[in-house]
C-alpha positions as a printed NumPy array, in Angstrom:
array([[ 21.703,  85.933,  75.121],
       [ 21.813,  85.594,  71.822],
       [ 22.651,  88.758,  69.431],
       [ 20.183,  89.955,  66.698],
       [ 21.503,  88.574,  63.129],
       [ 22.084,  92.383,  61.351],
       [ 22.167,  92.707,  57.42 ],
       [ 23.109,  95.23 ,  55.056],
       [ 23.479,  98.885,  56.338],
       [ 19.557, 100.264,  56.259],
       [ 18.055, 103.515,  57.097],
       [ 18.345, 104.124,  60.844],
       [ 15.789, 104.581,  63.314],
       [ 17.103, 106.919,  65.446],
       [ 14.044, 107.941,  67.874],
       [ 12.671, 105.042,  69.732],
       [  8.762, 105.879,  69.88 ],
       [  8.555, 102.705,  72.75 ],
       [ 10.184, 105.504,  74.894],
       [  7.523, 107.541,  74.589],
       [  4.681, 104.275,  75.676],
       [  3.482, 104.198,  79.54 ],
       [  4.253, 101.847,  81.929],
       [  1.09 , 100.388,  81.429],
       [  1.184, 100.263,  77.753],
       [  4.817,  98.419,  77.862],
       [  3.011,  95.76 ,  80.599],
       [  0.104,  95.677,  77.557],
       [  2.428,  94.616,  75.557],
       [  3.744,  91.537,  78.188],
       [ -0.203,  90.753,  78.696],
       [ -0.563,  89.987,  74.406],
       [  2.303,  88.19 ,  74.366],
       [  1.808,  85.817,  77.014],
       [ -1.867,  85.686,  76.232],
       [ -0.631,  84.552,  72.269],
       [  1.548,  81.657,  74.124],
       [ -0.523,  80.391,  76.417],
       [ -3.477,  80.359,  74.343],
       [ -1.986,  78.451,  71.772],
       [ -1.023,  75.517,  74.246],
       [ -4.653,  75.667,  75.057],
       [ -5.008,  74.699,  71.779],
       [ -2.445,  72.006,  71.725],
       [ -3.723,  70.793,  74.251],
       [ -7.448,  70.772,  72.867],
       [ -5.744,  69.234,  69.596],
       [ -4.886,  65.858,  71.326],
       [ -7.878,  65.449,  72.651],
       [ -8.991,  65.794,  69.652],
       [-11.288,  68.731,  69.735],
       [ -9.602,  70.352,  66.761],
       [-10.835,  70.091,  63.567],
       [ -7.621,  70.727,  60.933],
       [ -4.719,  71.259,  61.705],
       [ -2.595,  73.375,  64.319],
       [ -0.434,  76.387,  63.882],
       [  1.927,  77.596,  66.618],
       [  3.887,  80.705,  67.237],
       [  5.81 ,  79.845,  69.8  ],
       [  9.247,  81.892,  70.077],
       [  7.848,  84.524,  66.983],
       [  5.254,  86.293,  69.721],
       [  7.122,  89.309,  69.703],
       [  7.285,  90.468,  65.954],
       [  3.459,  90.032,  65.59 ],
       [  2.592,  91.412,  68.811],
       [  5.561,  94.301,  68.33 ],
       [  4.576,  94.968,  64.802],
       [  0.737,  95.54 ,  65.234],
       [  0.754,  97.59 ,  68.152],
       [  2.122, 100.423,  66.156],
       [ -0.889, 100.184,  64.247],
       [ -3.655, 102.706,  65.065],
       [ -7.061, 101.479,  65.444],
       [ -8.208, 103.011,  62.17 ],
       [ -5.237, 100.673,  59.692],
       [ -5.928,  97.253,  58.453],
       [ -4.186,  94.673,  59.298],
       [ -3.484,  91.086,  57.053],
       [ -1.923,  88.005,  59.167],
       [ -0.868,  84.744,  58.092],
       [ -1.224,  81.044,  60.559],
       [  1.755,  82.524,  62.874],
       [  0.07 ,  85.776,  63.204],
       [ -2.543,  84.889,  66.159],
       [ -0.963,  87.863,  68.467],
       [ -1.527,  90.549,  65.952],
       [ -5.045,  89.361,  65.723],
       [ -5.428,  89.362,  69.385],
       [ -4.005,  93.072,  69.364],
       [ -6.41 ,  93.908,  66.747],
       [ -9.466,  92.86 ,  68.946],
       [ -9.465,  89.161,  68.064],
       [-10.847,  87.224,  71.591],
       [ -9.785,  84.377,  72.688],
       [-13.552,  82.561,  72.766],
       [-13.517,  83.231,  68.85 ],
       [-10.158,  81.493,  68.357],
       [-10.905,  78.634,  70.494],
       [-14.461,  78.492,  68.828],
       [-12.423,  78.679,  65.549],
       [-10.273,  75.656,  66.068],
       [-12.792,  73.653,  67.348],
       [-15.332,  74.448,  64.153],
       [-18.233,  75.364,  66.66 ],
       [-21.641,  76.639,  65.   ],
       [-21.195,  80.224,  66.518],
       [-17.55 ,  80.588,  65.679],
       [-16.694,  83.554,  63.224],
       [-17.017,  81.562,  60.545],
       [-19.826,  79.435,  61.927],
       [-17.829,  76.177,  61.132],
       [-16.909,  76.749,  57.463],
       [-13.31 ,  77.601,  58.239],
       [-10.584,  76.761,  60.689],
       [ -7.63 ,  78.234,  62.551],
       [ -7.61 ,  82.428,  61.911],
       [ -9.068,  82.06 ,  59.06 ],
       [-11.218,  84.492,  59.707],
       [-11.585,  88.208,  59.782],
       [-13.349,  91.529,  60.815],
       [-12.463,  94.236,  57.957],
       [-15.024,  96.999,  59.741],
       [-14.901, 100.768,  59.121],
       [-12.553, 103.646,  59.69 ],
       [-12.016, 104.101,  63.05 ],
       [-14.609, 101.549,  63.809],
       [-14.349,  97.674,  64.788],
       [-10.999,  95.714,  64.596],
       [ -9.834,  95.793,  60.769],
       [ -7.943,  92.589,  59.919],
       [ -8.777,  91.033,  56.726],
       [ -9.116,  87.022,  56.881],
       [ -5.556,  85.124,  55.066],
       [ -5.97 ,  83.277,  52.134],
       [ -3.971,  79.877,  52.587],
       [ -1.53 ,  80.59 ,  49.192],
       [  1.228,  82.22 ,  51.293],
       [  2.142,  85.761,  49.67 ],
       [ -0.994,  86.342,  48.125],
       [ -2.607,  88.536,  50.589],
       [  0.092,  91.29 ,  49.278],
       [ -1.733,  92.155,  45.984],
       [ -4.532,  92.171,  48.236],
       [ -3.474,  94.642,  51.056],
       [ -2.329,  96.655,  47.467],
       [ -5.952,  97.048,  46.749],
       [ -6.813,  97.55 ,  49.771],
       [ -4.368, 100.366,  50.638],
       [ -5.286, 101.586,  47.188],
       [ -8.169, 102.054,  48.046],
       [ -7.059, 104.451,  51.339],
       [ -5.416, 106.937,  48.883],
       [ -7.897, 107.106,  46.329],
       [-10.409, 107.768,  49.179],
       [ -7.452, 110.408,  50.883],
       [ -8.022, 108.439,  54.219],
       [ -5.623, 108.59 ,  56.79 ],
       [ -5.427, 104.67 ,  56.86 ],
       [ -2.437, 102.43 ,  56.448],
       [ -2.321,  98.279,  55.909],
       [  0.115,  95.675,  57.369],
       [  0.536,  92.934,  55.687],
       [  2.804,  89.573,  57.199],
       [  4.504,  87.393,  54.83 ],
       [  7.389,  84.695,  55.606],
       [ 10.578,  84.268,  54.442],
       [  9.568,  81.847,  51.636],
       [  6.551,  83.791,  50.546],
       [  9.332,  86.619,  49.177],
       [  9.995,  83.617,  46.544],
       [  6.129,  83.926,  44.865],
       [  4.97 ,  86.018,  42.253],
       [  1.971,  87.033,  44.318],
       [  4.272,  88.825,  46.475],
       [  6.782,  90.613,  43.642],
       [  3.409,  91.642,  41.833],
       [  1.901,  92.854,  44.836],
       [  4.552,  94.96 ,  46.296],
       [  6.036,  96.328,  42.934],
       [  2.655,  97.424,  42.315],
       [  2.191,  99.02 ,  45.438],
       [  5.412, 100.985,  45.172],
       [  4.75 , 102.682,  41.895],
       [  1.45 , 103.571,  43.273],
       [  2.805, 105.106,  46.889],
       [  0.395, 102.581,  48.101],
       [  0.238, 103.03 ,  52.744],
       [  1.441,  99.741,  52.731],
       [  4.082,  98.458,  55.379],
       [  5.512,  94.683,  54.401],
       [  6.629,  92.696,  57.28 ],
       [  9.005,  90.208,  56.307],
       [  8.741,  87.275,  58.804],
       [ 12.341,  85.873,  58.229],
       [ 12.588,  82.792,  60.965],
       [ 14.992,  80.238,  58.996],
       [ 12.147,  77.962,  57.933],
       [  9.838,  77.892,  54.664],
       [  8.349,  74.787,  55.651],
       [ 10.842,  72.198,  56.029],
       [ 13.761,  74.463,  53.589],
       [ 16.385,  76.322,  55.311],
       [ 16.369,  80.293,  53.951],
       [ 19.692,  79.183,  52.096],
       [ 17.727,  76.745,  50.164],
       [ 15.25 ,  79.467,  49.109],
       [ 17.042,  82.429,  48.448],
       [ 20.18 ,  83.667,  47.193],
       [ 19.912,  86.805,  49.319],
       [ 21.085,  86.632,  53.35 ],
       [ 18.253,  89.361,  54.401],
       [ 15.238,  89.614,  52.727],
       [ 15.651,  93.2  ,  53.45 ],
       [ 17.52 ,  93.638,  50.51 ],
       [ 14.78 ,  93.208,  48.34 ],
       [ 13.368,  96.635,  49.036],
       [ 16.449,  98.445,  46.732],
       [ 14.908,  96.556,  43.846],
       [ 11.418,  98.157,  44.492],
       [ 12.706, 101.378,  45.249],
       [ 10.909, 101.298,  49.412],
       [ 12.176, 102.071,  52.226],
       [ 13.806,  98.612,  53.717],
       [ 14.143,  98.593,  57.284],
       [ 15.236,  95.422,  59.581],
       [ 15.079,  94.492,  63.51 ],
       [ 15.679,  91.74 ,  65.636],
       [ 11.961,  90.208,  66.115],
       [ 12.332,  88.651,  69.347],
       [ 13.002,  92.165,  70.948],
       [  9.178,  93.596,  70.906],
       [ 10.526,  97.079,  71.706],
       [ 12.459,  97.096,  68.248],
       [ 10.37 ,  95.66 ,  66.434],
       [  8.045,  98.231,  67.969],
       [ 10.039, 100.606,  67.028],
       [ 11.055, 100.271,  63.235],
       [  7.324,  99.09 ,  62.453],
       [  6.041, 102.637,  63.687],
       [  8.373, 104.168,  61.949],
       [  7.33 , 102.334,  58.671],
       [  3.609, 102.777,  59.305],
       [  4.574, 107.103,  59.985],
       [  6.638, 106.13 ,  56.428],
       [  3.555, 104.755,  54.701],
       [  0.918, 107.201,  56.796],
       [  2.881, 110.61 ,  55.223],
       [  2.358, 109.56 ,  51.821],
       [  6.219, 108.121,  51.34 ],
       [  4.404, 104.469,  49.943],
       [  5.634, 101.193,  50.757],
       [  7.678, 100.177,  53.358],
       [  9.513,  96.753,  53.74 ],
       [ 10.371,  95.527,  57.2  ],
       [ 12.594,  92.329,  58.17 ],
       [ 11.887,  91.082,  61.405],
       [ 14.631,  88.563,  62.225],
       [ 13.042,  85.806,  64.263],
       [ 13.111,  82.045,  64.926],
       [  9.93 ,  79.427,  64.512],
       [ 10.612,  77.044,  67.405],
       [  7.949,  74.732,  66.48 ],
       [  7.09 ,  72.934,  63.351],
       [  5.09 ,  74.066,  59.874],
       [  1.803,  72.769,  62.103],
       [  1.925,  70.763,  65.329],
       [  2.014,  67.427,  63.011],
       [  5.472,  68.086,  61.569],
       [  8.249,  66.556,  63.51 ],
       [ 10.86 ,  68.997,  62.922],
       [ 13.377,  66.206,  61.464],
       [ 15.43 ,  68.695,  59.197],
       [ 16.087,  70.886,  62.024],
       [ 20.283,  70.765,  63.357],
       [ 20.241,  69.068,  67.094],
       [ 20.287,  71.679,  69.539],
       [ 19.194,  74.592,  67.518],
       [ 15.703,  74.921,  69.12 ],
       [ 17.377,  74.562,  72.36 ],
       [ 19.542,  77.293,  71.914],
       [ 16.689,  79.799,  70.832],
       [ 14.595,  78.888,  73.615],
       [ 17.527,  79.266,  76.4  ],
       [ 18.744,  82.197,  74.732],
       [ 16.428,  84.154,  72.581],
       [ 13.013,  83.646,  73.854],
       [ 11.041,  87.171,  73.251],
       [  9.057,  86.556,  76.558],
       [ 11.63 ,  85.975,  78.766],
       [ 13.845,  88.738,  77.334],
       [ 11.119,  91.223,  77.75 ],
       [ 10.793,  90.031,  81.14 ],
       [ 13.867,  90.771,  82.055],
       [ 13.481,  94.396,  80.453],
       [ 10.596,  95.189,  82.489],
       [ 12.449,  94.198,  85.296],
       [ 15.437,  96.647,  85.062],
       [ 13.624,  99.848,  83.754],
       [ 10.722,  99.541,  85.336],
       [ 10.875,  97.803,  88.353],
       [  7.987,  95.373,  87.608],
       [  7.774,  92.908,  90.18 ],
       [  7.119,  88.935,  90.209],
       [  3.732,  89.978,  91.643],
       [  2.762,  92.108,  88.806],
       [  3.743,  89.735,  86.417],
       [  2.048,  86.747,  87.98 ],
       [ -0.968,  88.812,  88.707],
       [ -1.134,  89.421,  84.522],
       [ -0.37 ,  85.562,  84.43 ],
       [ -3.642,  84.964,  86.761],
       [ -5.731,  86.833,  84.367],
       [ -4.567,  85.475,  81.082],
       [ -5.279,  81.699,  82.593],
       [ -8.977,  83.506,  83.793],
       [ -9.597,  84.019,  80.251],
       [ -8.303,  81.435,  78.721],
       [-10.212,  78.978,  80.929],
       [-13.423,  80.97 ,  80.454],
       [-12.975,  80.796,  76.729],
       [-12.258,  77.103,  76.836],
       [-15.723,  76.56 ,  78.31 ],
       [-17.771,  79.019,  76.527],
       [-16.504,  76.969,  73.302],
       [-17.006,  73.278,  74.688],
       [-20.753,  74.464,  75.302],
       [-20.908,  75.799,  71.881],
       [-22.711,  72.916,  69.383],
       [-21.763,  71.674,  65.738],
       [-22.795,  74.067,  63.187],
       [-26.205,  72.778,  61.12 ],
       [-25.255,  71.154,  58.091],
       [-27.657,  73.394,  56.272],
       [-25.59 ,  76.433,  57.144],
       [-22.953,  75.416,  54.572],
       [-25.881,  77.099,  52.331],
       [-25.89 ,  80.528,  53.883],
       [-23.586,  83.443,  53.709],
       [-21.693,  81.731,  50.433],
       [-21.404,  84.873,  48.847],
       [-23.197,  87.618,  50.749],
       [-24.91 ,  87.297,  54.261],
       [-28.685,  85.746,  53.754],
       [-31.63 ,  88.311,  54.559],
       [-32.853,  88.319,  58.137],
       [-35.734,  86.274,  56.706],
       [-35.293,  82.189,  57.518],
       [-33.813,  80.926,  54.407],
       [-35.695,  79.068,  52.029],
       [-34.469,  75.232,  53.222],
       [-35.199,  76.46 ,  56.872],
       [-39.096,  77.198,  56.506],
       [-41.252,  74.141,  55.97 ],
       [-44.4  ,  75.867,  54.786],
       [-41.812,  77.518,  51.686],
       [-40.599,  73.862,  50.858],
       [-43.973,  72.588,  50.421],
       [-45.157,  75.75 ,  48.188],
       [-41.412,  75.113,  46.291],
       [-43.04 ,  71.283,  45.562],
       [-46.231,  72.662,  44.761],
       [-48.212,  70.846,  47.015],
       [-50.276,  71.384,  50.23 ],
       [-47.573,  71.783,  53.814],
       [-47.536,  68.016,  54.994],
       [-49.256,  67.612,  58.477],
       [-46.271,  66.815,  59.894],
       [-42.723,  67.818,  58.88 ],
       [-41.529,  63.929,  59.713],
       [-42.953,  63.531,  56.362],
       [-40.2  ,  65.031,  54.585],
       [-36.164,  65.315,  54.791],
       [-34.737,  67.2  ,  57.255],
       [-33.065,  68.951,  54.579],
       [-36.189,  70.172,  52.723],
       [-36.086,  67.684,  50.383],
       [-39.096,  64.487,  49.547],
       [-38.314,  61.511,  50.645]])
């Protein structure tokens, strides 16, 4: 098995809270795992067939620091994820129909068509509804953002704190240095996780950075820096609740490494050419976070092969039901790229949807029959 690639001496975390979590809760955290993996070759599988719209982003061998990371988040804190994030979303109360829906750009998907992948996002109330905020596609930018937003949580004196994922190359943008230097000053409840998995696109961390571990950056911003190995979901359990307790007692910003490896491409068209032979390989034979977790649940709890495929069974369930809830679904009305632009439209049919309103807009009597004018509203 591989060993967990350690920095610079950082602030211990001595207590391990995943000691404290049920046996059920550690099998919770198997069931979003799995359900993140196998959902997303769903989606592969969906993509060549050609069913979805855009492009694809997988997380394979990276399930464990988004699943890890956001269940130490309580149900009141915000959450921000970027395209390799889909298992903190799912922890967060993302389903699977909305995903698939997503993907394929179906009429009653979140975004009813206007957006693809998780782009999307459910902000909600305190202590109410899910609470992740939809990415915006210029990596590192959703850190000024989360800034505000956690900004907001002390101004307020809420008991709220926001997560917000970057990768490694995103530490490279000025969105990010603005955003988190900003946050500091202000003790801002903000945790950082650091995605660090070798890759900014096609360029090696080397290439990118002068520093090894991105944890480093948090001396220079005066935060705590922590760092874990992100394909162990206990540890990176672990030192993400003890940044979010960090950010929750008023201490401000925490930064948090997870060390981790992207085993597939940017999206599922890039061919991985810049990659060394055998390196994937290796991380999936030695390192997968699935796998090792398996094997954990094995020897200190005694789960058996019939609990695990019985949480198998019911992950393929959903995933199947979810599949055909979506290919039911229809293509969104091309008149709906009109509504909700910048505020939800008024339970009242819009304008362009009521004929009798189009002929009063024309000033002239409502034609005997709507086949005399353009299905968009407009004269022929």
């Amino acid at each position: 098995m591989a060993k967990a690639r350690t920095g610079r001496d950082t602030p211990a975390v001595t207590a391990r809270p995943s000691d404290a979590l049920s046996r059920e809760r550690k099998l919770e955290l198997y069931y979003w795992m799995k359900l993140t993996r196998q959902l997303e070759e769903r989606l592969v599988n969906l993509y060549r067939q050609t069913k979805v719209v855009g492009g694809l982003f997988r997380s394979l061998g990276q399930e464990a620091d988004a699943v890890g990371s956001c269940f130490a988040l309580e149900q009141r804190d915000v959450m921000s994820p970027l395209i390799r994030n889909l298992g903190a979303m799912l922890v967060k109360g993302a389903t699977p129909v909305e995903v698939v829906k997503q993907y394929m750009a179906k009429a009653d998907s979140p975004t009813r068509g206007r957006e693809l992948n998780i782009h999307f996002g459910d902000i909600g109330e305190a202590g109410v509804t899910r609470g992740f905020l939809g990415q915006i596609s210029p990596l590192g930018d959703m850190v000024p953002v989360m800034t505000g937003v956690t900004m907001s949580f002390k101004m307020r004196g809420e008991d709220r704190v926001g997560l917000v994922y970057v990768g490694d190359g995103a530490t490279s943008t000025g969105a990010f240095h603005e955003g988190i230097n900003f946050a500091a000053v202000q003790k801002c409840p903000l945790v950082v996780i650091v995605e660090n998995n070798g890759y900014a696109y096609s360029t090696p961390t080397h290439k990118q950075s002068a520093v090894k571990f991105f944890v480093d950056k948090a001396i220079g911003y005066g935060v705590l820096g922590l760092q874990a190995d992100g394909n162990d979901v206990l540890a990176t359990y672990d030192v993400t609740k003890a940044a979010v307790d960090h950010a929750r007692a008023g201490h401000g910003v925490a930064l948090v490494e997870l060390l981790t490896y992207r085993r597939k491409g940017h999206a599922e068209h890039d061919s991985q050419s810049y990659v060394p032979a055998g390196e994937i390989e290796r991380w999936a034979t030695e390192n997968d976070p699935i796998d090792r977790y398996v094997l954990v649940l094995r020897s200190t709890l005694g789960v058996t092969d019939a609990e695990i495929a019985a949480i198998d069974a019911r992950i393929m369930r959903e995933i199947d039901e979810a599949t055909d809830l979506a290919e039911l679904s229809g293509t969104p009305d091309a008149r709906e790229a009109l509504m909700g632009v910048y505020a939800e439209p008024p339970a009242e049919q819009p304008l362009w949807f009521r004929r009798d309103a189009v002929a009063d807009a024309y000033g002239q009597e409502r034609p005997e029959s709507w086949g005399t004018w353009n299905a968009d509203g407009a004269k022929p």
